[in-house]
N, CA, C and O atoms as a GROMACS GRO file, in nm:
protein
  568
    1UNK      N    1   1.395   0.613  -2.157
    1UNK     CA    2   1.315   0.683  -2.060
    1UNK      C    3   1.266   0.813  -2.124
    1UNK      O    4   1.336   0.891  -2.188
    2UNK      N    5   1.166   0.821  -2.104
    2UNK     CA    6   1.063   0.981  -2.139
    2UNK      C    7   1.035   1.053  -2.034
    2UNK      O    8   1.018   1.009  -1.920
    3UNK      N    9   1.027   1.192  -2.076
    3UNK     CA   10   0.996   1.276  -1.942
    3UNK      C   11   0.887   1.342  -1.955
    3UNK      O   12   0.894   1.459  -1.991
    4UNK      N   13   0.787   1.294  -1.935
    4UNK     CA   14   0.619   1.388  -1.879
    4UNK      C   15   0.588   1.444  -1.783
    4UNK      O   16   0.593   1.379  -1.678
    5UNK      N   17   0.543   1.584  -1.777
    5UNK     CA   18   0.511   1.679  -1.766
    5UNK      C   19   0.354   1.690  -1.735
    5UNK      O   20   0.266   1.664  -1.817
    6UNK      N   21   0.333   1.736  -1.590
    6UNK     CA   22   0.121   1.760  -1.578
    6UNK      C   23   0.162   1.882  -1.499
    6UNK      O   24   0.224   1.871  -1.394
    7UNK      N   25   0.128   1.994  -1.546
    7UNK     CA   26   0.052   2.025  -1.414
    7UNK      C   27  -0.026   2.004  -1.296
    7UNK      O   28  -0.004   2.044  -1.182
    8UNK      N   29  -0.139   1.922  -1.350
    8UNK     CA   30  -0.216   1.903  -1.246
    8UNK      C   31  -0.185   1.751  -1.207
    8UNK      O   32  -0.148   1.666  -1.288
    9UNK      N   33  -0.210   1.728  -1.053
    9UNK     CA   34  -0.153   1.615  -0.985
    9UNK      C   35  -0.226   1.493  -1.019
    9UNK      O   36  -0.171   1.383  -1.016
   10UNK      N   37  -0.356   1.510  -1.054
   10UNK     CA   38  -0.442   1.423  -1.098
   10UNK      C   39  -0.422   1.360  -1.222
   10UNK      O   40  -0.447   1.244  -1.255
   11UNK      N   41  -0.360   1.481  -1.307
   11UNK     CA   42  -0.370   1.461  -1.444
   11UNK      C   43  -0.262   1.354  -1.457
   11UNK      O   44  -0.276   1.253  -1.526
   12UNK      N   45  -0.114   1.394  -1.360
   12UNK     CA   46  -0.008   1.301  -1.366
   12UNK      C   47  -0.067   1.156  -1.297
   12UNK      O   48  -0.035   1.064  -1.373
   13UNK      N   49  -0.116   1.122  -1.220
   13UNK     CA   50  -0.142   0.974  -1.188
   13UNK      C   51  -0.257   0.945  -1.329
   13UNK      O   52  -0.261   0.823  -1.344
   14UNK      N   53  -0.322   0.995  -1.403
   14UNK     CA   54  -0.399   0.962  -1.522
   14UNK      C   55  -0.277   0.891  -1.567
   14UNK      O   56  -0.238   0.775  -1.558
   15UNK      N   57  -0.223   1.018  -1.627
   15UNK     CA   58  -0.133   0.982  -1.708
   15UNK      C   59   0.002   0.811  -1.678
   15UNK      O   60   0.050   0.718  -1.744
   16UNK      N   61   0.004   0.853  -1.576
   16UNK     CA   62   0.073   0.736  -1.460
   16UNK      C   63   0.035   0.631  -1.567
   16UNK      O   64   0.104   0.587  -1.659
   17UNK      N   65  -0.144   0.592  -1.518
   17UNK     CA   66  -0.207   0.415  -1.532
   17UNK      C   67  -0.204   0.404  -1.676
   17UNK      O   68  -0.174   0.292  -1.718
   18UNK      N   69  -0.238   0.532  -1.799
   18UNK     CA   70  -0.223   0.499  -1.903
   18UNK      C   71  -0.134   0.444  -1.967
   18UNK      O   72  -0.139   0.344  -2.039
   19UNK      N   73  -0.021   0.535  -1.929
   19UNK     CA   74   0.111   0.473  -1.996
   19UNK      C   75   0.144   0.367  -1.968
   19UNK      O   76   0.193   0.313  -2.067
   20UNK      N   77   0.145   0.300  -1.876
   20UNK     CA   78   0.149   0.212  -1.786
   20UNK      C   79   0.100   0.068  -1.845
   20UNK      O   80   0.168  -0.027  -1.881
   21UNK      N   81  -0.043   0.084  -1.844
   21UNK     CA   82  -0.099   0.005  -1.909
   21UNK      C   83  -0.088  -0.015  -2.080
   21UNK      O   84  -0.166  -0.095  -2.133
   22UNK      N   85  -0.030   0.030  -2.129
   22UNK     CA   86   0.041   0.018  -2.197
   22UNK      C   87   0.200  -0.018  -2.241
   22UNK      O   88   0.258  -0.055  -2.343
   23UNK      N   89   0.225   0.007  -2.138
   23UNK     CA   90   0.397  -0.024  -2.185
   23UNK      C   91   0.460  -0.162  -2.059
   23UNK      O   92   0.434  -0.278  -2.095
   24UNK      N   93   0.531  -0.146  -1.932
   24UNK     CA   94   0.583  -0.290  -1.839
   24UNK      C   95   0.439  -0.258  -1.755
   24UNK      O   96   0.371  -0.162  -1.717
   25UNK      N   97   0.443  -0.435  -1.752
   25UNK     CA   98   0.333  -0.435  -1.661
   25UNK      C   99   0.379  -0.394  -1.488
   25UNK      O  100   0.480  -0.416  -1.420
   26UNK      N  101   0.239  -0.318  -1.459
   26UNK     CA  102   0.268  -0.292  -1.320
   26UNK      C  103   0.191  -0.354  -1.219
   26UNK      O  104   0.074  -0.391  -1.221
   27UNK      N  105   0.335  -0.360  -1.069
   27UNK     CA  106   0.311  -0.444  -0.998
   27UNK      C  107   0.189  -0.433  -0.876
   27UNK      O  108   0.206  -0.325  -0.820
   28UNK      N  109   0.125  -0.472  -0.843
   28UNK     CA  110   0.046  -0.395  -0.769
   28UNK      C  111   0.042  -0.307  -0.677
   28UNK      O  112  -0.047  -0.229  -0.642
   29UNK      N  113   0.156  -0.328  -0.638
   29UNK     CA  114   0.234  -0.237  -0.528
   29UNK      C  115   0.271  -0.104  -0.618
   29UNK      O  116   0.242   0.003  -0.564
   30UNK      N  117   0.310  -0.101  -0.702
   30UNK     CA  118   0.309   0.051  -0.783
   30UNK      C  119   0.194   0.128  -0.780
   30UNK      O  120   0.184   0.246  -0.746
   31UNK      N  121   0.084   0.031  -0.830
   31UNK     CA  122  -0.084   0.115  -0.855
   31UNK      C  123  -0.107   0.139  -0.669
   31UNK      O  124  -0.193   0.226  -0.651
   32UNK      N  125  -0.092   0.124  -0.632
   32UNK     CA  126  -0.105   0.128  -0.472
   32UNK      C  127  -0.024   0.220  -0.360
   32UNK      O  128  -0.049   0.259  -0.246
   33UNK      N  129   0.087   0.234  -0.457
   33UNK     CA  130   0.154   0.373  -0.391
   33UNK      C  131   0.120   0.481  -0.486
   33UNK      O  132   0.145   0.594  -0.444
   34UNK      N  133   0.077   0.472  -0.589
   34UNK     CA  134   0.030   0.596  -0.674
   34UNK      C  135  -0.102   0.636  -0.606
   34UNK      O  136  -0.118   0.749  -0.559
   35UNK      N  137  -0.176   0.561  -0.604
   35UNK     CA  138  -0.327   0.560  -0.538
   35UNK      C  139  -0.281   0.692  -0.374
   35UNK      O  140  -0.308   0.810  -0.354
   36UNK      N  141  -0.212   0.597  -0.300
   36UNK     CA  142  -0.162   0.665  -0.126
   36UNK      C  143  -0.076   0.819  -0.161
   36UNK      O  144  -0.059   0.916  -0.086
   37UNK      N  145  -0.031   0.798  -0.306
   37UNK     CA  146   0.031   0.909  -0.271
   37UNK      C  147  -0.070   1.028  -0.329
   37UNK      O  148  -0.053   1.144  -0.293
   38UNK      N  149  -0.192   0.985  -0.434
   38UNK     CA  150  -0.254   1.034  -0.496
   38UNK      C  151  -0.327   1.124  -0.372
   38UNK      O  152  -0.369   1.238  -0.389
   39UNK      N  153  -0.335   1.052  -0.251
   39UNK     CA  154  -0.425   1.081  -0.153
   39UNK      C  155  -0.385   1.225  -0.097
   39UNK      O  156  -0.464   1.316  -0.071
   40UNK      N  157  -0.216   1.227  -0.081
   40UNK     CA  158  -0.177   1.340  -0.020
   40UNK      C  159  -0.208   1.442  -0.068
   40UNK      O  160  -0.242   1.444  -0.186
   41UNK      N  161  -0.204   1.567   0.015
   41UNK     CA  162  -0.208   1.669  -0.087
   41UNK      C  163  -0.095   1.783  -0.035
   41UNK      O  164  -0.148   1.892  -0.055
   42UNK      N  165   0.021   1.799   0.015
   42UNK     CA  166   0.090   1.793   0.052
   42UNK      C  167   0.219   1.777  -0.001
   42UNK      O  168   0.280   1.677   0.037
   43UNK      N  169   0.286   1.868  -0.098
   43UNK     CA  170   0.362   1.791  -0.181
   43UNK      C  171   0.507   1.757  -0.088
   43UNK      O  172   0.549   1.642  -0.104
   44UNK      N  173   0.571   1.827  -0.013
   44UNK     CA  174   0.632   1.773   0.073
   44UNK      C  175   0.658   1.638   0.121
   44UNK      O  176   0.759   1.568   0.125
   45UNK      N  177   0.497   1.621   0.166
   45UNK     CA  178   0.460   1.481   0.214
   45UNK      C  179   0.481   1.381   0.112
   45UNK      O  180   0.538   1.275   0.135
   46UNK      N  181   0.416   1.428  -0.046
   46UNK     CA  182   0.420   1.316  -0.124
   46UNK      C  183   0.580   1.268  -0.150
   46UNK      O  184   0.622   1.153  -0.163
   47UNK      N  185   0.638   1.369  -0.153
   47UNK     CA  186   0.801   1.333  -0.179
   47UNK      C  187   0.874   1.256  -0.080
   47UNK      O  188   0.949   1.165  -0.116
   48UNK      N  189   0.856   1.289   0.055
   48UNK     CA  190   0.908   1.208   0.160
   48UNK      C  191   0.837   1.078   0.163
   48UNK      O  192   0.911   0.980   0.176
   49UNK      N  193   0.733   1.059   0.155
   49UNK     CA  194   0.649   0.916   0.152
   49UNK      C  195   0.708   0.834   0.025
   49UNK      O  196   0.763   0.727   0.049
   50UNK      N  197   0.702   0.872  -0.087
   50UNK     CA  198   0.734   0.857  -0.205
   50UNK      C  199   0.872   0.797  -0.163
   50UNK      O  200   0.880   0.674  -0.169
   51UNK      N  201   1.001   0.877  -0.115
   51UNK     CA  202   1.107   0.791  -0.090
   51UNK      C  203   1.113   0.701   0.015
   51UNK      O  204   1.227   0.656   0.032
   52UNK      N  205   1.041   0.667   0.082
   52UNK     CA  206   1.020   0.616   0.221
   52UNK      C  207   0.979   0.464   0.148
   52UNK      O  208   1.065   0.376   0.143
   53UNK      N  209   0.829   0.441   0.088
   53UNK     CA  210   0.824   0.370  -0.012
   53UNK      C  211   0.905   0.316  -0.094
   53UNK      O  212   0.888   0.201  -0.134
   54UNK      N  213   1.010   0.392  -0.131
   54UNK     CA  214   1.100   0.327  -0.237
   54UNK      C  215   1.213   0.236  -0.166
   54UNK      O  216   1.273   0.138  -0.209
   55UNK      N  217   1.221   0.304  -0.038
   55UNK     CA  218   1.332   0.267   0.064
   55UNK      C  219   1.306   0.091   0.094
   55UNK      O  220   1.372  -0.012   0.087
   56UNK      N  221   1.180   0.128   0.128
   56UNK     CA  222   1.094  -0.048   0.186
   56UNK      C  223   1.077  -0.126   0.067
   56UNK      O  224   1.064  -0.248   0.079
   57UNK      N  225   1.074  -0.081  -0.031
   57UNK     CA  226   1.054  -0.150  -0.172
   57UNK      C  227   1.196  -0.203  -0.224
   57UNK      O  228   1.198  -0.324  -0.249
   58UNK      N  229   1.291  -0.147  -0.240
   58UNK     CA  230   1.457  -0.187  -0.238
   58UNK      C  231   1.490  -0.279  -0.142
   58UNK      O  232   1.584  -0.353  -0.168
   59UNK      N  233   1.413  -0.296  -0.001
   59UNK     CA  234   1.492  -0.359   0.081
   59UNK      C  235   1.418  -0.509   0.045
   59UNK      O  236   1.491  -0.603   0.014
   60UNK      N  237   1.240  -0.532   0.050
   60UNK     CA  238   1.223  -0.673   0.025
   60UNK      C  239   1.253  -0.694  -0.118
   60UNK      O  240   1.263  -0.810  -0.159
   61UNK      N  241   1.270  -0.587  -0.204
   61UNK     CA  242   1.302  -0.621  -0.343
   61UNK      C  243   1.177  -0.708  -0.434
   61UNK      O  244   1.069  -0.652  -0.457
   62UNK      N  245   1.202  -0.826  -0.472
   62UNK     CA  246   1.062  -0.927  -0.528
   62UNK      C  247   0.972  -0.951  -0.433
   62UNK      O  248   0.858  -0.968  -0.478
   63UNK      N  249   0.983  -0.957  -0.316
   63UNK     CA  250   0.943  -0.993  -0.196
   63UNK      C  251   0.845  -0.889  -0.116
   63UNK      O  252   0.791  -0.911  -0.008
   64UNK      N  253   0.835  -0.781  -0.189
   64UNK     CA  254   0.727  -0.634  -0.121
   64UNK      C  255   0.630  -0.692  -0.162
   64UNK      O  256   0.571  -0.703  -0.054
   65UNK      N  257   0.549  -0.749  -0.250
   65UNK     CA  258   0.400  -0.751  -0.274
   65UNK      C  259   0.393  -0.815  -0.138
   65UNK      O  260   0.313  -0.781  -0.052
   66UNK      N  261   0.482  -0.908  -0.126
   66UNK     CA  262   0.416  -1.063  -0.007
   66UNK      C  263   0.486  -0.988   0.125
   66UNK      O  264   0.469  -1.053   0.228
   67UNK      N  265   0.548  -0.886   0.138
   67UNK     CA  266   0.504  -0.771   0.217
   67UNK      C  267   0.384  -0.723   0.227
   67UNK      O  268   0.317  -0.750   0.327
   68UNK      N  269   0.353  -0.670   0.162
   68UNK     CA  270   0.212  -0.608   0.189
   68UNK      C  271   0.129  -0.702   0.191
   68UNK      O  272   0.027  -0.673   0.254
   69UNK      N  273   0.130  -0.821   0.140
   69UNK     CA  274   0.011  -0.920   0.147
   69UNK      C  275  -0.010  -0.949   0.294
   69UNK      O  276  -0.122  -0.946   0.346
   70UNK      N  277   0.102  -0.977   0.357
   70UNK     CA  278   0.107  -0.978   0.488
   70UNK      C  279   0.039  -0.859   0.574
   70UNK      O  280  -0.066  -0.891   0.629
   71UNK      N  281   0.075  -0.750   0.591
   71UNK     CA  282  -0.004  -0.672   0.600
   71UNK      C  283  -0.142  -0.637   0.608
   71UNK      O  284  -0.211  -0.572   0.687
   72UNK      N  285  -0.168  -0.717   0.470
   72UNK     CA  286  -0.271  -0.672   0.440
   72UNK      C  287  -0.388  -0.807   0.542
   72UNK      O  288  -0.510  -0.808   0.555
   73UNK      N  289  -0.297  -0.889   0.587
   73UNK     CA  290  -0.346  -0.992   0.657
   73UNK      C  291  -0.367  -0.977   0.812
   73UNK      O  292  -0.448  -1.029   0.888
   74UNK      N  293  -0.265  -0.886   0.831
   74UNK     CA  294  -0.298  -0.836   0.990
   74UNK      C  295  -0.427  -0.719   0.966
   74UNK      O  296  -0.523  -0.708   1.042
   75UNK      N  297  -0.416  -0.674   0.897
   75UNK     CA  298  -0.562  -0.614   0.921
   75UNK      C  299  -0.690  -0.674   0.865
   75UNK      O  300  -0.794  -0.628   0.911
   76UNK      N  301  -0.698  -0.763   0.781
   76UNK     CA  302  -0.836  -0.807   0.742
   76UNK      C  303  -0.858  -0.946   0.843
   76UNK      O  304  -0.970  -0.962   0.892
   77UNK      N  305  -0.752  -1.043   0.872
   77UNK     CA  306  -0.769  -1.134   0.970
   77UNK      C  307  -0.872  -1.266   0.905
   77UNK      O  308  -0.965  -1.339   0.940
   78UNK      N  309  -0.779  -1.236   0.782
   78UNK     CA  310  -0.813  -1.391   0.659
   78UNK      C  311  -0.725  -1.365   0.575
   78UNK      O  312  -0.658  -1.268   0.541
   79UNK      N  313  -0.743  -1.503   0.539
   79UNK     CA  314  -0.675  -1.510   0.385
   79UNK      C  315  -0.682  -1.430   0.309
   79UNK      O  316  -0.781  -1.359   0.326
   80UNK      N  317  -0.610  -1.399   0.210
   80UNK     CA  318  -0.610  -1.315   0.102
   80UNK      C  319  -0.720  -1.440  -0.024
   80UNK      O  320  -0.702  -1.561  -0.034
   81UNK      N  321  -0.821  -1.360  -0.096
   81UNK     CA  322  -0.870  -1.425  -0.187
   81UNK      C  323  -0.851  -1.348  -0.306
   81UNK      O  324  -0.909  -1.392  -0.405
   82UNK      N  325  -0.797  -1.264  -0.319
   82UNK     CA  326  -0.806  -1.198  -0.448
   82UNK      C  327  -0.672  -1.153  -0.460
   82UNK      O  328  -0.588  -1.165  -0.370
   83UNK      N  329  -0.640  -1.075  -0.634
   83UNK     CA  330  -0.522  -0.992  -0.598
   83UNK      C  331  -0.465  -0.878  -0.463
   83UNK      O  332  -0.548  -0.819  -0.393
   84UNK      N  333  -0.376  -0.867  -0.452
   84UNK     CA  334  -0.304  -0.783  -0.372
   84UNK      C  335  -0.396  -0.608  -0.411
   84UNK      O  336  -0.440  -0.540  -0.319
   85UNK      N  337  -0.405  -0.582  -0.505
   85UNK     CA  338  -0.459  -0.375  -0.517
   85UNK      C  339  -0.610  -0.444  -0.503
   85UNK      O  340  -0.654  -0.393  -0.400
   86UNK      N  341  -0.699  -0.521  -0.549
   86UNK     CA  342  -0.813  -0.586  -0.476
   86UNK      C  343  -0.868  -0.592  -0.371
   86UNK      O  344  -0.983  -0.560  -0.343
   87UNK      N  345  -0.754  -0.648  -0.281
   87UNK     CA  346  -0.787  -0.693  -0.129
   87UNK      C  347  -0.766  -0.527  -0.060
   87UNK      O  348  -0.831  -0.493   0.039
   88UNK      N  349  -0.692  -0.457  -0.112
   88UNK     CA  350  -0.700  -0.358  -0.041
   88UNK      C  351  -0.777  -0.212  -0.056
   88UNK      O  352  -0.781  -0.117   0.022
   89UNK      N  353  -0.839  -0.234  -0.193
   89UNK     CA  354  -0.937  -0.127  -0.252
   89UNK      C  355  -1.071  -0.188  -0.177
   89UNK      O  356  -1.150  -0.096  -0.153
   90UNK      N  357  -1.120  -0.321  -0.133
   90UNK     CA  358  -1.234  -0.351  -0.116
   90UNK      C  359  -1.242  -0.412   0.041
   90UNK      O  360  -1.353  -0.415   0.095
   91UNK      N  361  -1.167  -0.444   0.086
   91UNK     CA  362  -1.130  -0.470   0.220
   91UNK      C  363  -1.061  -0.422   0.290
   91UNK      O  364  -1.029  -0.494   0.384
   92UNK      N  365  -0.999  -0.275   0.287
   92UNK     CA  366  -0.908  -0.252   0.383
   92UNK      C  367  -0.973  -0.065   0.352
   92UNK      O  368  -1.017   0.007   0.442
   93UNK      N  369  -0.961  -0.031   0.219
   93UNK     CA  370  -1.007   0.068   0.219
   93UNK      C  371  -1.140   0.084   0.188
   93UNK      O  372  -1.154   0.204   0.161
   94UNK      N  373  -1.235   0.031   0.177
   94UNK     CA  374  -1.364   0.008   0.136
   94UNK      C  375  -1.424  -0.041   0.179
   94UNK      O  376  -1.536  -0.012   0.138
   95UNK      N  377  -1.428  -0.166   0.304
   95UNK     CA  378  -1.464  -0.280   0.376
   95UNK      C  379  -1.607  -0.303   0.378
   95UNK      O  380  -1.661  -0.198   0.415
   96UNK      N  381  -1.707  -0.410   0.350
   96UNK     CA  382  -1.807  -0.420   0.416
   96UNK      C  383  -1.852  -0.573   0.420
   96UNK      O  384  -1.800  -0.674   0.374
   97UNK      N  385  -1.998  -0.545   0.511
   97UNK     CA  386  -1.988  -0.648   0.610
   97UNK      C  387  -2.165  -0.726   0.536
   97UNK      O  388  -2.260  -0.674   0.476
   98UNK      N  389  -2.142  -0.837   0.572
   98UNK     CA  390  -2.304  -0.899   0.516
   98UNK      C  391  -2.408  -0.913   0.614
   98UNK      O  392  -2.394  -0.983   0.715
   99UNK      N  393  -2.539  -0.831   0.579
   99UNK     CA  394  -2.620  -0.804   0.693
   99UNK      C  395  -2.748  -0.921   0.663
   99UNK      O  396  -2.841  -0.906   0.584
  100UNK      N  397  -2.723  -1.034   0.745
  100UNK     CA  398  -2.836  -1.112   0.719
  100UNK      C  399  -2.980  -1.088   0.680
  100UNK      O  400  -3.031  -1.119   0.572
  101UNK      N  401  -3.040  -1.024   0.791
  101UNK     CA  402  -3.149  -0.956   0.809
  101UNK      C  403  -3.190  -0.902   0.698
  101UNK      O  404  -3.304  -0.922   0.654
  102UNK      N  405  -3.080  -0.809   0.623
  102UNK     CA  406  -3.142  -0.688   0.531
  102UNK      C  407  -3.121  -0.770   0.377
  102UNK      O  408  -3.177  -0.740   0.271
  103UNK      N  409  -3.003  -0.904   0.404
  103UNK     CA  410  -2.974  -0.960   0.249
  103UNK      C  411  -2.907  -0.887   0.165
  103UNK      O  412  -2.920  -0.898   0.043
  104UNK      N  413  -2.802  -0.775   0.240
  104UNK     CA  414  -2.718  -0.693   0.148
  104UNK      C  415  -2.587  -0.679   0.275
  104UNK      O  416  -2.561  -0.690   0.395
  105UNK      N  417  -2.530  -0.643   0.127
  105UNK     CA  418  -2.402  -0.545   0.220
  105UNK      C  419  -2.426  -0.410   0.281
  105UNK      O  420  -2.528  -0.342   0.262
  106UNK      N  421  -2.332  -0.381   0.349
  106UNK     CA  422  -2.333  -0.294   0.456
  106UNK      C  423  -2.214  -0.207   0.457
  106UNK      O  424  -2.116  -0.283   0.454
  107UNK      N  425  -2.182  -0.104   0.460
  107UNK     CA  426  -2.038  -0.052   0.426
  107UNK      C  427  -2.012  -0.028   0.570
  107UNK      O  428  -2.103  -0.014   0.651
  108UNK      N  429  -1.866  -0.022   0.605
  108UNK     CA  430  -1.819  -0.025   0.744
  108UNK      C  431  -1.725   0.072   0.745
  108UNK      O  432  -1.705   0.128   0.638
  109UNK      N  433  -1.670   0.103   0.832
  109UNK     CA  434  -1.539   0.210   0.854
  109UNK      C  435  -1.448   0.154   0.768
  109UNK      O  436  -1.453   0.036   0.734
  110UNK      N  437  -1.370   0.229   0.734
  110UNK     CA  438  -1.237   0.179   0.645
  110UNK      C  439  -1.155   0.134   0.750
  110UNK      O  440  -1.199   0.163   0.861
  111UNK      N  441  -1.014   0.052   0.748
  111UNK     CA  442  -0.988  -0.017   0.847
  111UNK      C  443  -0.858   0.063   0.823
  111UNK      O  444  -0.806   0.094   0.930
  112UNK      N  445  -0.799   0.100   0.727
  112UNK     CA  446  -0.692   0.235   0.674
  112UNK      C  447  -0.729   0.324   0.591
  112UNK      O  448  -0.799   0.284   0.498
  113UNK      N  449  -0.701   0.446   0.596
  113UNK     CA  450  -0.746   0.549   0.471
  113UNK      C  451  -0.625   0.568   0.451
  113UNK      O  452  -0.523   0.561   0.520
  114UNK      N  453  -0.662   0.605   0.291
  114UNK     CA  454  -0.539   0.613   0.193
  114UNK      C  455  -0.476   0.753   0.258
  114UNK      O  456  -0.516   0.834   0.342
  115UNK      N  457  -0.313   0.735   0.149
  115UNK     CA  458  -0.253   0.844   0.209
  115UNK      C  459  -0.154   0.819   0.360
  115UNK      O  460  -0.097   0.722   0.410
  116UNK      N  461  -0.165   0.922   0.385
  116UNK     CA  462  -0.066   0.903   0.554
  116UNK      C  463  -0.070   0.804   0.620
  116UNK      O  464   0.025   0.756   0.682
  117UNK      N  465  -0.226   0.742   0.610
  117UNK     CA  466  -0.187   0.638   0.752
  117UNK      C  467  -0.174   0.520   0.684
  117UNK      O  468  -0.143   0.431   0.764
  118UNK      N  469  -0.184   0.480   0.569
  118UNK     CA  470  -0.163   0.395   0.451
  118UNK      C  471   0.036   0.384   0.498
  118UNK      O  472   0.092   0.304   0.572
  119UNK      N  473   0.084   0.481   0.432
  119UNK     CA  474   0.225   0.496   0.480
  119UNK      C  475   0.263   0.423   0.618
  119UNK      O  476   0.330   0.323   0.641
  120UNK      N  477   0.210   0.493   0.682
  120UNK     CA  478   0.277   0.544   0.842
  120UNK      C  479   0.266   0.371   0.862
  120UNK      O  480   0.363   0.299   0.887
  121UNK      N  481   0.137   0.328   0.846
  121UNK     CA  482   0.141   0.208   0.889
  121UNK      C  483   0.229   0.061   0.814
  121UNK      O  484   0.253  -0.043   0.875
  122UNK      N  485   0.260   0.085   0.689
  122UNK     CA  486   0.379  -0.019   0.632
  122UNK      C  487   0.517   0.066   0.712
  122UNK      O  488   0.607   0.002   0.766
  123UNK      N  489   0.516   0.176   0.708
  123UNK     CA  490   0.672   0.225   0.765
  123UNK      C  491   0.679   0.169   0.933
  123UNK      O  492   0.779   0.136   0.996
  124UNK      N  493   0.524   0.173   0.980
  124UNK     CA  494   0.575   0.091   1.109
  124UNK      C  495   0.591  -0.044   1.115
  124UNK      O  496   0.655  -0.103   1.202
  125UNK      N  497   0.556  -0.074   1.060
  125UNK     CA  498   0.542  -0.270   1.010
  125UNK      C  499   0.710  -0.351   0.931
  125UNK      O  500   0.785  -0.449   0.936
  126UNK      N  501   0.690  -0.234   0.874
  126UNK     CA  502   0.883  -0.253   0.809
  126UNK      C  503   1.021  -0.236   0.934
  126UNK      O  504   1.130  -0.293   0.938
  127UNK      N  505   0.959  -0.133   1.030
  127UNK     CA  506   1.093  -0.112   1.160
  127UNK      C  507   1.015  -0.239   1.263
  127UNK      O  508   1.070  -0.263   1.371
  128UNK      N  509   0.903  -0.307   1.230
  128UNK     CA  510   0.909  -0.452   1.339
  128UNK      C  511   0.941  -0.528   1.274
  128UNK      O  512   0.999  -0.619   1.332
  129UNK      N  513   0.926  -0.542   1.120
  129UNK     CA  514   1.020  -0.666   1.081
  129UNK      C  515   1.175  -0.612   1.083
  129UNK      O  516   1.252  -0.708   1.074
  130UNK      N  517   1.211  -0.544   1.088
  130UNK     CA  518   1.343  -0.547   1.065
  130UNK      C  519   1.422  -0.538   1.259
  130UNK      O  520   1.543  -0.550   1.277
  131UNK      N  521   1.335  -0.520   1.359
  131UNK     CA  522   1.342  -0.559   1.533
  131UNK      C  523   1.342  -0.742   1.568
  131UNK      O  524   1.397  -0.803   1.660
  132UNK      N  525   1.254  -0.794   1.453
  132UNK     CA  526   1.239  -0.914   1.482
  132UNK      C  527   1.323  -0.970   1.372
  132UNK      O  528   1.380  -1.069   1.417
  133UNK      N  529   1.348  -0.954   1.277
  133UNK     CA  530   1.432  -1.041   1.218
  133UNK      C  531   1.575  -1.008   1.179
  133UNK      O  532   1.643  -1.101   1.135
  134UNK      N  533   1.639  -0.866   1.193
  134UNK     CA  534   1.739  -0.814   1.176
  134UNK      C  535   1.819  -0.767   1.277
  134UNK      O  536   1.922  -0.703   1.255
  135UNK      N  537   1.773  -0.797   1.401
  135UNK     CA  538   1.821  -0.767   1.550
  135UNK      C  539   1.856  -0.869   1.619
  135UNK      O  540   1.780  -0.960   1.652
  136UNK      N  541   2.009  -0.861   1.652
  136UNK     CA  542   2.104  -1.019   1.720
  136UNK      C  543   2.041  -1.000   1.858
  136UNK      O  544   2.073  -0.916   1.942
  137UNK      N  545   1.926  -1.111   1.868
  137UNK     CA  546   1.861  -1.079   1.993
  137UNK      C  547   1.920  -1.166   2.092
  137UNK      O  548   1.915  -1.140   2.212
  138UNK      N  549   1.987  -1.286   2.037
  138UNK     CA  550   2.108  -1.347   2.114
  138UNK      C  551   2.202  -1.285   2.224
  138UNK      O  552   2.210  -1.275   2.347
  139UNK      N  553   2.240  -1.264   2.159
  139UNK     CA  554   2.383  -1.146   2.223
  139UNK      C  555   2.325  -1.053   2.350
  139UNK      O  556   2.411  -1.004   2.422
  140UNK      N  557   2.179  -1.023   2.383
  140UNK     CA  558   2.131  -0.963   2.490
  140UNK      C  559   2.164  -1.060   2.595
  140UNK      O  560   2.177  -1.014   2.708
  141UNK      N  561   2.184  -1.210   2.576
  141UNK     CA  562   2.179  -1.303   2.712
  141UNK      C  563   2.277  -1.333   2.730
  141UNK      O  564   2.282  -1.434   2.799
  142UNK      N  565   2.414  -1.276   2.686
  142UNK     CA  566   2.577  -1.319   2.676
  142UNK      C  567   2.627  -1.227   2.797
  142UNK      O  568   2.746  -1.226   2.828
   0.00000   0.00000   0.00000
C-alpha cells in the first residue's frame, strides 16, 4: 500500500482513476462512489457517505454491483443494456429522451443528481432490503 497526498479534491479523484487504471481493475461501483462523492463538497459529508457506502458494500459483498443494478432498474424502468457506471452516467444522471418530430435527442431532468441524493437514495433502498428480507415477518402472526 502507498500513501498519496492532493491537496486539491479534484486533483485526488484524478489521481484516484489514474492509478487505478493502471494497477487492480476497478469495479464499477468504485468509479461511482468516487464520482458521488466527488460531487460533495462538504467534507464532513464526504466522510460519512464514504463510510455509509463502505457499510452497504461489506454487507452485499460480490453482490453490490447487482445491487445497484437493481436500483438502477427501479429508476430507469428497463433493462439494463450497458455496463453498470454507463447506465448510470447516461440514464439516470444524464437521461434523454427521442424526439420524433425533431429526429434527435432531447435532454431531460436527471432522474438522481450525483452526490447526496445519489447516497440518500441506495442508503434508503439498502434499510428496505434489509425490512423485506432480514425481518422475521412470521413471528408478527404468532
Amino acid at each position: 500500500m502507498i500513501y498519496v497526498a492532493s491537496e486539491e479534491l479534484e486533483d485526488a479523484f484524478r489521481l484516484f482513476t489514474i492509478m487505478n487504471d493502471r494497477g487492480l481493475k476497478l469495479r464499477n461501483s468504485d468509479i461511482l462512489k468516487a464520482e458521488n462523492l466527488r460531487a460533495l463538497s462538504n467534507k464532513i459529508d464526504r466522510i460519512n457517505y464514504a463510510k455509509e457506502w463502505e457499510d452497504i458494500e461489506s454487507y452485499f459483498e460480490d453482490d453490490f454491483d447487482v445491487f445497484l443494478s437493481h436500483l438502477r432498474t427501479i429508476l430507469v424502468k428497463e433493462k439494463a443494456r450497458l455496463n453498470l457506471l454507463y447506465e448510470f452516467e447516461k440514464n439516470i444522471y444524464a437521461p434523454r429522451i427521442y424526439d420524433k418530430e425533431k429526429k434527435s435527442y432531447k435532454n431531460i431532468a436527471p432522474l438522481l443528481k450525483k452526490g447526496k441524493e445519489t447516497f440518500d437514495f441506495i442508503i434508503k433502498h439498502k434499510k428496505n432490503y434489509l425490512e423485506i428480507f432480514e425481518t422475521d415477518h412470521y413471528s408478527r402472526f404468532l
